[in-house]
C-alpha positions as CSV (number, residue, x, y, z in Angstrom):
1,X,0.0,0.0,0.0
2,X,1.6,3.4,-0.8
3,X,2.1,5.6,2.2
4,X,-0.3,8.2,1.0
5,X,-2.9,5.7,1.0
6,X,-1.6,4.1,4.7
7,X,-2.2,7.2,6.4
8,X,-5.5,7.6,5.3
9,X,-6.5,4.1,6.1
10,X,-5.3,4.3,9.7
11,X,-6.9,7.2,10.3
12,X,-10.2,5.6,9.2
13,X,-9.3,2.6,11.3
14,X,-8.6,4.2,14.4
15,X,-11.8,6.2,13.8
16,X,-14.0,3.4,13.5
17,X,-12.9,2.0,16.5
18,X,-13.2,5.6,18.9
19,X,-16.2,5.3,20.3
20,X,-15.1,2.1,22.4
21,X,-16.6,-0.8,20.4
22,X,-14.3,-3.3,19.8
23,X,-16.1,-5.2,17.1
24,X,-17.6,-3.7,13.6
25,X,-18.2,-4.5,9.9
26,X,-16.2,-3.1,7.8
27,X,-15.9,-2.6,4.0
28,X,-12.3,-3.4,3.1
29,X,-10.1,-4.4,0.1
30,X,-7.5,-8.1,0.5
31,X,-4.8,-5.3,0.5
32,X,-6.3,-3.5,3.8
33,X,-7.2,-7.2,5.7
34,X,-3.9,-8.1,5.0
35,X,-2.1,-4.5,6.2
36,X,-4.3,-4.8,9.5
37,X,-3.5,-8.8,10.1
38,X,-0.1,-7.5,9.9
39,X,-0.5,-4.1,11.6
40,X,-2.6,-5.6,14.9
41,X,-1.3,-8.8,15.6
42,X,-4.3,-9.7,17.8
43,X,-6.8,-8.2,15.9
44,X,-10.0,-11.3,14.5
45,X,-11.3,-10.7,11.3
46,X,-13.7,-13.0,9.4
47,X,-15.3,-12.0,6.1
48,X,-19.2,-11.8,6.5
49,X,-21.2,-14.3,3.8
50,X,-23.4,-13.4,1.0
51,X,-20.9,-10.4,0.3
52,X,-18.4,-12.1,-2.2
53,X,-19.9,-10.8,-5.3
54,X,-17.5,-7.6,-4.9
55,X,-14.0,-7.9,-6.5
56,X,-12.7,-4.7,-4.7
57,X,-14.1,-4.7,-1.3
58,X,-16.0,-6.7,1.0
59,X,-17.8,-7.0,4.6
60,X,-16.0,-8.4,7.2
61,X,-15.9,-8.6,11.0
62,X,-13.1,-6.8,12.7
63,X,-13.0,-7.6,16.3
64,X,-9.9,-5.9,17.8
65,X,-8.2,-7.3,21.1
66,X,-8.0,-11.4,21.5
């Protein structure tokens, strides 16, 4: 991911998580899943089903902690 496109992507991640919550659906691309599997090492994230029709993003689960 180019660093122009990093920085907004954490900022989005970080905001989606503010309020507390530590699970949410999210929208994301393969490239993003993999940055945050790599980013948060503890971080759960399961792709939601009936969704797969998209080739750029999809739904998944992110569920932040263990």
């Amino acid at each position: 991911m180019e660093v122009d496109k990093i920085k907004k992507f954490e900022e989005f991640f970080t905001n989606s998580f503010r309020d507390g919550k530590v699970v949410r659906e999210l929208r994301l691309s393969s490239e993003e899943v993999e940055y945050i599997r790599k980013s948060y090492p503890n971080v759960q994230i399961s792709k939601l089903s009936g969704y797969e029709k998209n080739k750029d993003k999809n739904w998944y689960t992110v569920k932040l902690g263990r």
